[in-house]
Kinemage of the C-alpha trace (Angstrom):
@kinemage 1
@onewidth
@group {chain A} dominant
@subgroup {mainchain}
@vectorlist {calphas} color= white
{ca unk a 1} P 5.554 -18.399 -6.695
{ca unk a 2} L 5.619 -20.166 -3.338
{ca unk a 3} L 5.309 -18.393 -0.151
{ca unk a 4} L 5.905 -19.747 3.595
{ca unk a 5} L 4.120 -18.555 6.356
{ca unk a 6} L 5.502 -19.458 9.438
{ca unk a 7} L 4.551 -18.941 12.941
{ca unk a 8} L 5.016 -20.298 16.409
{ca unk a 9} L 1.768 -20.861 18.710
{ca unk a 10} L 2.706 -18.631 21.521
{ca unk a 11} L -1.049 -18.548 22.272
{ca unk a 12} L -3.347 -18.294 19.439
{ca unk a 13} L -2.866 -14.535 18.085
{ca unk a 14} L 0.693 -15.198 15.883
{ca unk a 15} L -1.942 -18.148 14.022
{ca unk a 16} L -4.510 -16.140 13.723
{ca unk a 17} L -2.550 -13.513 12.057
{ca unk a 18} L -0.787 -15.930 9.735
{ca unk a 19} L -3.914 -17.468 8.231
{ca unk a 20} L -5.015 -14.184 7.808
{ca unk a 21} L -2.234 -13.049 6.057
{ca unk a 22} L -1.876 -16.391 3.737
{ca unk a 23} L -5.628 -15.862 3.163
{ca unk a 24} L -4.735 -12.614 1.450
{ca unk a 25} L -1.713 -13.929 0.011
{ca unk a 26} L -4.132 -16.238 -1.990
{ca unk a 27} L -6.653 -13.926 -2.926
{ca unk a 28} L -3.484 -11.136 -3.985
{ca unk a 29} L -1.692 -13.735 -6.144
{ca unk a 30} L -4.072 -17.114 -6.849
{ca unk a 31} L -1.253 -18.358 -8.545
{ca unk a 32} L 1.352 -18.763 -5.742
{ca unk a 33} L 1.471 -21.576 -3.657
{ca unk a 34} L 0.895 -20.876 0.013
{ca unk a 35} L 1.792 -22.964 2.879
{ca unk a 36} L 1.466 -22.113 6.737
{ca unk a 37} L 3.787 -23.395 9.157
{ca unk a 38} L 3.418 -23.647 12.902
{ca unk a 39} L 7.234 -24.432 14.240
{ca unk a 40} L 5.649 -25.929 17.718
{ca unk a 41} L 3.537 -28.388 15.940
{ca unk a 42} L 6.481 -30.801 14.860
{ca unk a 43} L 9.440 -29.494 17.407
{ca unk a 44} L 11.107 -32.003 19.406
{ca unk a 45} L 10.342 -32.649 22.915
{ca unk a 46} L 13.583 -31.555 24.403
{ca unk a 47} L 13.265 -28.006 22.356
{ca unk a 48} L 9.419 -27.710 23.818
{ca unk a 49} L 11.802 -28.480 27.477
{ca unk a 50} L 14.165 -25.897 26.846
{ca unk a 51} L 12.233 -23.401 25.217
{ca unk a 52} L 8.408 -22.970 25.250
{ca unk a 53} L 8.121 -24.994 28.580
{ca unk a 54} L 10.534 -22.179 30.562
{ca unk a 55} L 7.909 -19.170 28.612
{ca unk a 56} L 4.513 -20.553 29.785
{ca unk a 57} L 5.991 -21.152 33.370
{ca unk a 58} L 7.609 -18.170 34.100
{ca unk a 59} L 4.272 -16.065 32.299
{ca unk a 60} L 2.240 -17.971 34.330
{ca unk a 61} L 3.834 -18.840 38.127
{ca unk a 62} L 6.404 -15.962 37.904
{ca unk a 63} L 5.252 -12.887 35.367
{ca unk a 64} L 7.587 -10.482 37.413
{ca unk a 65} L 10.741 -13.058 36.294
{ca unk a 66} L 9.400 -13.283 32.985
{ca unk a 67} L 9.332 -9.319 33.092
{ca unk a 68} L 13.130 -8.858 33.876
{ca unk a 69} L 13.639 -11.523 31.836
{ca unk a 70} L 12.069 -9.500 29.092
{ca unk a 71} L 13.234 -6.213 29.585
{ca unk a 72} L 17.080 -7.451 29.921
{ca unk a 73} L 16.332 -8.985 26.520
{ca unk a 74} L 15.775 -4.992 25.263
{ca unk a 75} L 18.335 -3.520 27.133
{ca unk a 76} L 21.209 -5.639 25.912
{ca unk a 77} L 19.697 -5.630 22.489
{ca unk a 78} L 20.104 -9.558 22.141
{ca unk a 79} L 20.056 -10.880 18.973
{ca unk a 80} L 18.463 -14.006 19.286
{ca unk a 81} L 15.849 -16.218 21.525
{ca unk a 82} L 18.066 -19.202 21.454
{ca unk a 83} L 21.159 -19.835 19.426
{ca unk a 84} L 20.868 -21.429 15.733
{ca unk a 85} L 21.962 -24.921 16.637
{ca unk a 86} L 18.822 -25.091 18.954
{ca unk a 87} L 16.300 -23.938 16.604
{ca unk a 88} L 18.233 -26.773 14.001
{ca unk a 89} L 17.904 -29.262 15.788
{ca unk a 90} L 14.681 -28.883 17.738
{ca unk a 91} L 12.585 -27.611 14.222
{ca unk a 92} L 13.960 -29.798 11.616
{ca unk a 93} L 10.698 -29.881 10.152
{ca unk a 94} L 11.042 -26.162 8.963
{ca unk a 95} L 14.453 -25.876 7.483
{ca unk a 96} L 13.239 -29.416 5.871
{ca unk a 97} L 10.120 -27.720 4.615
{ca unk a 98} L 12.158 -24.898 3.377
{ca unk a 99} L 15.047 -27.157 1.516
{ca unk a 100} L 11.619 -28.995 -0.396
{ca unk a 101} L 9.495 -26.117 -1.090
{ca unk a 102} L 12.119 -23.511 -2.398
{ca unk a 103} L 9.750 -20.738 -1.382
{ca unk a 104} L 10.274 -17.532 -3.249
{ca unk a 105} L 8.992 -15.205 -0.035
{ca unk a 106} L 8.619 -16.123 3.782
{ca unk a 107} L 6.382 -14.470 6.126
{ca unk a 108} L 7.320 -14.190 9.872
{ca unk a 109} L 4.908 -13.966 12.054
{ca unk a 110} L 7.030 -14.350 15.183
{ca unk a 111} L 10.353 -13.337 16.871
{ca unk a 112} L 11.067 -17.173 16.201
{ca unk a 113} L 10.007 -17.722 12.764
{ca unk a 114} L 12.275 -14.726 11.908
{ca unk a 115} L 14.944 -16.243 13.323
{ca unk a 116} L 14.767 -19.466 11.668
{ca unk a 117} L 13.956 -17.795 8.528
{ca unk a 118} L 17.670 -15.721 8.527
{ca unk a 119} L 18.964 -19.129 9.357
{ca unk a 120} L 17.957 -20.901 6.793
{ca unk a 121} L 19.223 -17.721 4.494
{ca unk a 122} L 22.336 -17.691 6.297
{ca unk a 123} L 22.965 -20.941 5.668
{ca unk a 124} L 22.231 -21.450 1.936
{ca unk a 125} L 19.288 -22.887 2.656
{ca unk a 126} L 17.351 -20.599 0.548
{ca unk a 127} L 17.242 -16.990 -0.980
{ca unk a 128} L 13.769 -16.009 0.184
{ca unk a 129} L 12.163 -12.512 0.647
{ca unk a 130} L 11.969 -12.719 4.169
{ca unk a 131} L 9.444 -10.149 5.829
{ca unk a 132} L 8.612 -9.465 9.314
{ca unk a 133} L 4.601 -9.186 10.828
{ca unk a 134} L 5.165 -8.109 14.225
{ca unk a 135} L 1.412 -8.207 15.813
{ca unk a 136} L 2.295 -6.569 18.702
{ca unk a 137} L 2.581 -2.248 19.914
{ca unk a 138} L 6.281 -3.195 21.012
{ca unk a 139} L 8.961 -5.278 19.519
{ca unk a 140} L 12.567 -5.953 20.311
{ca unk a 141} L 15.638 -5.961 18.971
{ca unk a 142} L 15.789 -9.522 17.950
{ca unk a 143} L 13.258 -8.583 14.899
{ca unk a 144} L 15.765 -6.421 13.272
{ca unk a 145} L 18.096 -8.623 11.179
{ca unk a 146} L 19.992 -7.368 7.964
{ca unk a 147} L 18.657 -10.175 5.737
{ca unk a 148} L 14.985 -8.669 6.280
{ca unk a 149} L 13.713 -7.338 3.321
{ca unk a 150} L 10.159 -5.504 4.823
{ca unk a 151} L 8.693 -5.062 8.077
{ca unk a 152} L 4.982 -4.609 8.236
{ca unk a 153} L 4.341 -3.314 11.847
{ca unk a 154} L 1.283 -2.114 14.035
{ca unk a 155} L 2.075 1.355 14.072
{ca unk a 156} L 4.386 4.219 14.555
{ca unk a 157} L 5.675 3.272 17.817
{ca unk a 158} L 7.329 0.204 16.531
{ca unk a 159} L 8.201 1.648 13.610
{ca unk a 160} L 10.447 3.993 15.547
{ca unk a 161} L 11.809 1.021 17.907
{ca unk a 162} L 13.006 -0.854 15.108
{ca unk a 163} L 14.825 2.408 12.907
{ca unk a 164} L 16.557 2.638 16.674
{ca unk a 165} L 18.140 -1.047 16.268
{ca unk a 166} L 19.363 -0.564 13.404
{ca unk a 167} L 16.509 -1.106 10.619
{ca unk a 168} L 16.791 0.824 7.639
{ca unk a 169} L 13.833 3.473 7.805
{ca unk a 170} L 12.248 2.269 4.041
{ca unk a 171} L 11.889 -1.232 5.362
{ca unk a 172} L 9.681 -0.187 8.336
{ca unk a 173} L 5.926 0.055 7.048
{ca unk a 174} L 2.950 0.620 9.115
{ca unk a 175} L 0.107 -1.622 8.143
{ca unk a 176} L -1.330 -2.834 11.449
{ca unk a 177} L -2.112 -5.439 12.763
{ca unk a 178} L -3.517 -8.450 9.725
{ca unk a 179} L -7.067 -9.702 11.051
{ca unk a 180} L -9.081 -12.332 9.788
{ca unk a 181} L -11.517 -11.265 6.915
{ca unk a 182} L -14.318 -12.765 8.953
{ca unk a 183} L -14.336 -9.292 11.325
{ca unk a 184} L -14.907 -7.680 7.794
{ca unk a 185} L -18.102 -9.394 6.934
{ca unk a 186} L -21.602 -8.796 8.107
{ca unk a 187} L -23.159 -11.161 10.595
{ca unk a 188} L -26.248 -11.586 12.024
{ca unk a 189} L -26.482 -11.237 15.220
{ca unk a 190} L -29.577 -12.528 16.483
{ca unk a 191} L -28.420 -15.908 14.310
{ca unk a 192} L -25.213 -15.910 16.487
{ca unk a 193} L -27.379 -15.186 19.584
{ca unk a 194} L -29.721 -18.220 18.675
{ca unk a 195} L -26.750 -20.794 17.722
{ca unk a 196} L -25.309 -20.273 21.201
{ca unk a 197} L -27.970 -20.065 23.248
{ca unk a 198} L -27.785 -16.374 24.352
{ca unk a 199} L -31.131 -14.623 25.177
{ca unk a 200} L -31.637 -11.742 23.040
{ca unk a 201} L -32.547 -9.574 26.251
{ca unk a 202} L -29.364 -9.622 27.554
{ca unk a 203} L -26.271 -7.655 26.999
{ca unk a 204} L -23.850 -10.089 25.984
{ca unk a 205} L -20.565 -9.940 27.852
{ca unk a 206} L -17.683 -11.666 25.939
{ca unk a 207} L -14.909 -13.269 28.289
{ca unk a 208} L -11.896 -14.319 26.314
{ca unk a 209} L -8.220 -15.299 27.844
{ca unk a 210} L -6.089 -15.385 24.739
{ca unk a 211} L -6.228 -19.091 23.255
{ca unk a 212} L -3.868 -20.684 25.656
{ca unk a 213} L -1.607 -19.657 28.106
{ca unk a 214} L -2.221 -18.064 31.825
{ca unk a 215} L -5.364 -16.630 33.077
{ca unk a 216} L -7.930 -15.871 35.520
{ca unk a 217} L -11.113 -15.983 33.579
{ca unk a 218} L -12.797 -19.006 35.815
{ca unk a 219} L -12.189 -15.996 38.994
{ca unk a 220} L -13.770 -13.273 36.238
{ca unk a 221} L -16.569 -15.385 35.414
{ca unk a 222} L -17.494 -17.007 38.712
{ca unk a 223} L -17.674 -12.615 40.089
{ca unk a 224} L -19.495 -11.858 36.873
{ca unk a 225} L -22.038 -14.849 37.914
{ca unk a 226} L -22.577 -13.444 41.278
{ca unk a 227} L -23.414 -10.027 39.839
{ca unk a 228} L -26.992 -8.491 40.431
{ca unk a 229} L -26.939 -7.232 37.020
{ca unk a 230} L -28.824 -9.091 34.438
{ca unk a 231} L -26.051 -10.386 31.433
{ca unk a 232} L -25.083 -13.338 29.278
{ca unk a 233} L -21.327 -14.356 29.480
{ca unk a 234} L -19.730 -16.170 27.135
{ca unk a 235} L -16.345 -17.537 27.923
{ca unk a 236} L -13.764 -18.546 25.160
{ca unk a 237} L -11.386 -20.653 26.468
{ca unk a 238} L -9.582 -22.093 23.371
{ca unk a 239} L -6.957 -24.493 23.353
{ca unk a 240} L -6.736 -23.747 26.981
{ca unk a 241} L -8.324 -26.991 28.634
{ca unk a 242} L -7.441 -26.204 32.035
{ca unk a 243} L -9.170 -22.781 31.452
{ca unk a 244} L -12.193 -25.145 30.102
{ca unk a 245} L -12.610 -27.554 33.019
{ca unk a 246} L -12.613 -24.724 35.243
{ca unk a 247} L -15.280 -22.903 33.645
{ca unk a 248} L -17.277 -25.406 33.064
{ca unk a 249} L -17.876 -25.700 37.027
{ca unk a 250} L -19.226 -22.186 37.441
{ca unk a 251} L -22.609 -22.507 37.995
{ca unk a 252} L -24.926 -19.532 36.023
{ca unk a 253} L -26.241 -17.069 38.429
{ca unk a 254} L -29.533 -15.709 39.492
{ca unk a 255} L -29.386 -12.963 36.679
{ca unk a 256} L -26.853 -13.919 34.417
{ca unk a 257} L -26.133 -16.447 32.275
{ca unk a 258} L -22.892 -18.613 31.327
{ca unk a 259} L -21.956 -20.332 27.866
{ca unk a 260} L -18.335 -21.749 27.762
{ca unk a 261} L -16.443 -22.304 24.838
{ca unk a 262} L -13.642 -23.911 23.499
{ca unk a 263} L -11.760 -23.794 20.758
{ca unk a 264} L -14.488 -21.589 18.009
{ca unk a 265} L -14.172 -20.605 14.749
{ca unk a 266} L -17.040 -18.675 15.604
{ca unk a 267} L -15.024 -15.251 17.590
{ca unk a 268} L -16.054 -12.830 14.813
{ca unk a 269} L -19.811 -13.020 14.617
{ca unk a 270} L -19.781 -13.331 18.827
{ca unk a 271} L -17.356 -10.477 18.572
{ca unk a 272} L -19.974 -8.270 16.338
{ca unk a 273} L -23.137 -9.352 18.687
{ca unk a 274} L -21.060 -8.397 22.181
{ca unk a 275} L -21.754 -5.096 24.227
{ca unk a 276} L -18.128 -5.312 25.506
{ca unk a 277} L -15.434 -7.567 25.548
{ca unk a 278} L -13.000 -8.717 28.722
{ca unk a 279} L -10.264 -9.898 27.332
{ca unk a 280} L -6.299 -10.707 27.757
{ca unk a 281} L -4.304 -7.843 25.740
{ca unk a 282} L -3.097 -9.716 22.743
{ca unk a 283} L -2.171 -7.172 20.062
{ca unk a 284} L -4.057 -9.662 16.949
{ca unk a 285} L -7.549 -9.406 19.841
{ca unk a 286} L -7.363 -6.200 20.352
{ca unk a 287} L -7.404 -5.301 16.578
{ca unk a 288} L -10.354 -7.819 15.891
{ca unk a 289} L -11.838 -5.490 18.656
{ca unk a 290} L -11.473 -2.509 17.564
{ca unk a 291} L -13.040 -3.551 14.318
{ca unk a 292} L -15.863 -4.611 15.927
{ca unk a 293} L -16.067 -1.138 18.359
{ca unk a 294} L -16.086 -3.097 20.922
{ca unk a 295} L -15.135 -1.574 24.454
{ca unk a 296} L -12.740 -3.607 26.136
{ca unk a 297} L -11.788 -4.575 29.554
{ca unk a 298} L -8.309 -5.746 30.031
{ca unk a 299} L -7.138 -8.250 32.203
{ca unk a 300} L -3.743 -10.350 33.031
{ca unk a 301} L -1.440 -8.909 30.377
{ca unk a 302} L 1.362 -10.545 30.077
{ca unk a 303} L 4.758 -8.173 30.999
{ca unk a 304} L 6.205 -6.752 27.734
{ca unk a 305} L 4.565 -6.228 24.506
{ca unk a 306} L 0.615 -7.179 26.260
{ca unk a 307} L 1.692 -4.740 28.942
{ca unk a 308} L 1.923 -1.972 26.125
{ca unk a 309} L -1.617 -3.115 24.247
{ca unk a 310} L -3.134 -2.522 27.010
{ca unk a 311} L -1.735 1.016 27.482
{ca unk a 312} L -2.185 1.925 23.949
{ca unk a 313} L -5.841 0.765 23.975
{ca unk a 314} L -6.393 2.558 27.248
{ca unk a 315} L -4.798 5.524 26.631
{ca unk a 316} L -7.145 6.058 23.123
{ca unk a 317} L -10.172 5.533 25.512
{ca unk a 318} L -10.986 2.519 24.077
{ca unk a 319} L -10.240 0.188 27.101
{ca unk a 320} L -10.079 -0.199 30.745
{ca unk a 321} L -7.277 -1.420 32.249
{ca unk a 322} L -7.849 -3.842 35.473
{ca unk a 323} L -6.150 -5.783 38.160
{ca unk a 324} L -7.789 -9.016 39.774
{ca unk a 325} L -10.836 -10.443 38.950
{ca unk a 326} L -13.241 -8.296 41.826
{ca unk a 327} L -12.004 -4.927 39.395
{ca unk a 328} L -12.253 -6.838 36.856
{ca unk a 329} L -16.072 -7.426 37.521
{ca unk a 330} L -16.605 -4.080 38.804
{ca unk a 331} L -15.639 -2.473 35.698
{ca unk a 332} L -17.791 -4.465 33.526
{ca unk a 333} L -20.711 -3.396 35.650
{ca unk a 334} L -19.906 0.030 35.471
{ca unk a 335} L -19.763 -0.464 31.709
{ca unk a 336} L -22.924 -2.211 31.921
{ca unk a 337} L -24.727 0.987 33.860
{ca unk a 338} L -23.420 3.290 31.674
{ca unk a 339} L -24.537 3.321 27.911
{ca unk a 340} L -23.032 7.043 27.002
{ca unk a 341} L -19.693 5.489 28.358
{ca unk a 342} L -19.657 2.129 26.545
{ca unk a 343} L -20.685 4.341 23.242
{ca unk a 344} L -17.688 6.962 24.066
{ca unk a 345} L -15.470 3.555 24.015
{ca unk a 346} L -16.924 2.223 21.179
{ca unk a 347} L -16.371 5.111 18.946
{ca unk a 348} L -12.637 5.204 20.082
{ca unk a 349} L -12.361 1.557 19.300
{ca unk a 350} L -13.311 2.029 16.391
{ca unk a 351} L -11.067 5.140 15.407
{ca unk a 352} L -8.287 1.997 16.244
{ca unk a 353} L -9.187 -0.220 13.297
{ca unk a 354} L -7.215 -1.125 10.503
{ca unk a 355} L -9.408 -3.484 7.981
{ca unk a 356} L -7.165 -3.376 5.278
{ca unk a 357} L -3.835 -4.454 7.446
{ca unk a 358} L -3.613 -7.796 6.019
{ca unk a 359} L -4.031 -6.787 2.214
{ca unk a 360} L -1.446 -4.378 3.128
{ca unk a 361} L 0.526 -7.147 4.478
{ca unk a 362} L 0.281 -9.505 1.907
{ca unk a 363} L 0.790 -6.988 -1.066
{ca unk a 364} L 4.349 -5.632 0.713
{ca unk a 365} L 5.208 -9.259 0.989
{ca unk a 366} L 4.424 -9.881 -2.709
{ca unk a 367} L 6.981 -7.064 -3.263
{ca unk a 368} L 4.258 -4.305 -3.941
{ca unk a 369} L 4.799 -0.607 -2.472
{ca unk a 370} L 1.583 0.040 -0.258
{ca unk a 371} L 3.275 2.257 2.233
{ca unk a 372} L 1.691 5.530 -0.109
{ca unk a 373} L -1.546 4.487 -0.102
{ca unk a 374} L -1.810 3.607 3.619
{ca unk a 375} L -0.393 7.116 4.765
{ca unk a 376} L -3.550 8.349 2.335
{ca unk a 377} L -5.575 6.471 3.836
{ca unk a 378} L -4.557 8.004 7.141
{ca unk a 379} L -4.701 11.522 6.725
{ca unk a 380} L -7.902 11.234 4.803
């Protein structure tokens, strides 16, 4: 059996959520071949001009364009991100990948990597399972597309959303959202403490601004550093490096302490030693937080399906939404003062978790009926 994964690297979170899920894939079925796929790795120039370049400008200069923008993509119920001939010519690498490997399944974790997948059906290309991860608490009509076979989505919400465009109910399964098995395991955290410098005395503030993309987190950190209370902040930039060279001018203040990151394979076991997380609203990071109970304050969401993490996570009491890095800070210190609150927070962060969403996901894409067992498992 061979199954593609593909993905596009809208920020790190559609990755993250495809390893996981080919990770699982392998462990489910050791036989079958598994291959992930990131479409913006290999794309042509002029499709990264017309395409992702537009995204990441208006998201980051203009978020209130990139909001209509959004919303007139729901309301007219468009059917696609860019017409067929564009993602043909400007991925060739994927519908190459799929004429050599023949896979038997693909997984699409991505509006995108749906498309291309019903392309390649569409055109003979292959005769895949195709199914749909959707690692957000809002999708869009796009998703729904009659050669999908299975949907695995965050939760009810979506569910609903998608039966509304047209998805046959039975396709629609709620497995949330697949997380690394990393945020399963046990860690140590005074080990993570020691390997990154962060005095055990300290709560430990995690900053984290989503892998790439548009944010604030040098303003967060540099208000967090002027802050009376005592707390060590460590700030994950990822593959952002303008996020990194700004960070890494913010001096450490008088009683806190700064550790910048880049790119770290590392999140789970800093995740696990944290007091509370500050973090951009990506669906895949908010479900690594909430199986770490971590309270989380929200920052910079992105209009559209951020915009509704945020709410959701709020709303459950797990999370704080914020605007502008002086809230931003204030509510961390607040957090900081208050130990019954960050525990309240914690406990609803918790009640948020779904550790088995990626099993689920991979044994619906191997064809296997979970969607029993996970209603079980949520009425127990």
């Amino acid at each position: 059996m061979n199954v593609l994964v593909l993905t596009l690297s809208f920020g790190s979170g559609h990755v993250r959520a495809a390893r996981a899920v080919a990770e699982e894939l392998e462990r489910e079925s050791p036989q079958a071949v598994v291959r992930v796929i990131d479409a913006l790795e290999d794309c042509r120039w002029l499709f990264r001009a017309i395409y992702v370049w537009p995204y990441w400008a208006m998201v980051r200069y203009a978020p209130a364009l990139w909001k209509k923008f959004f919303e007139s993509r729901v309301a007219h119920r468009s059917e696609q991100t860019a017409p067929p001939w564009a993602f043909r010519y400007g991925c060739p690498q994927v519908f190459g990948e799929i004429a050599w490997f023949k896979p038997d399944i693909i997984v699409a974790v991505e509006v995108a990597a749906c498309e291309m997948a019903v392309i390649a059906k569409r055109t003979g290309l292959t005769e895949a399972r195709i199914v749909n991860v959707i690692t957000d608490h809002e999708a869009e009509p796009i998703w729904v597309k009659p050669e999908v076979d299975v949907y695995a989505v965050a939760d009810e919400s979506v569910r609903d959303q998608l039966c509304v465009w047209g998805a046959k109910p039975e396709k629609v399964v709620v497995c949330g959202i697949p997380t690394d098995a990393s945020f399963r395991s046990t860690h140590d955290e005074l080990e993570t403490r020691a390997a990154h410098g962060v005095n055990d005395e300290l709560p430990l503030v995690l900053l984290m601004g989503g892998g790439m993309g548009p944010t604030r987190m040098h303003e967060i950190a540099g208000r967090l550093c002027e802050s009376e209370l005592p707390m060590s902040i460590v700030a994950i930039a990822g593959r952002d490096e303008r996020a990194l060279k700004r960070l890494a001018w913010i001096p450490s203040g008088r009683n806190t302490e700064l550790r910048v990151l880049g790119w770290t394979e590392d999140v789970a076991a800093l995740m696990k030693a944290a007091t509370l997380l500050v973090t951009k609203p990506g669906g895949l990071t908010l479900a690594e937080a909430a199986l770490c109970g971590l309270p989380v304050v929200i920052f910079d969401g992105i209009p559209g399906p951020e915009t509704l993490n945020a709410e959701r996570f709020a709303s459950a009491g797990a999370g704080i939404i914020t605007h502008g890095a002086r809230e931003t800070a204030a509510s961390v210190e607040e957090l900081l003062r208050d130990e019954e609150l960050r525990a309240s927070m914690s406990l609803h962060s918790r009640q948020l978790a779904k550790p088995r969403a990626a099993v689920d996901v991979a044994r619906l894409a191997l064809g296997e009926r979970v969607e029993s067992e996970i209603r079980q498992r949520m009425t127990a």
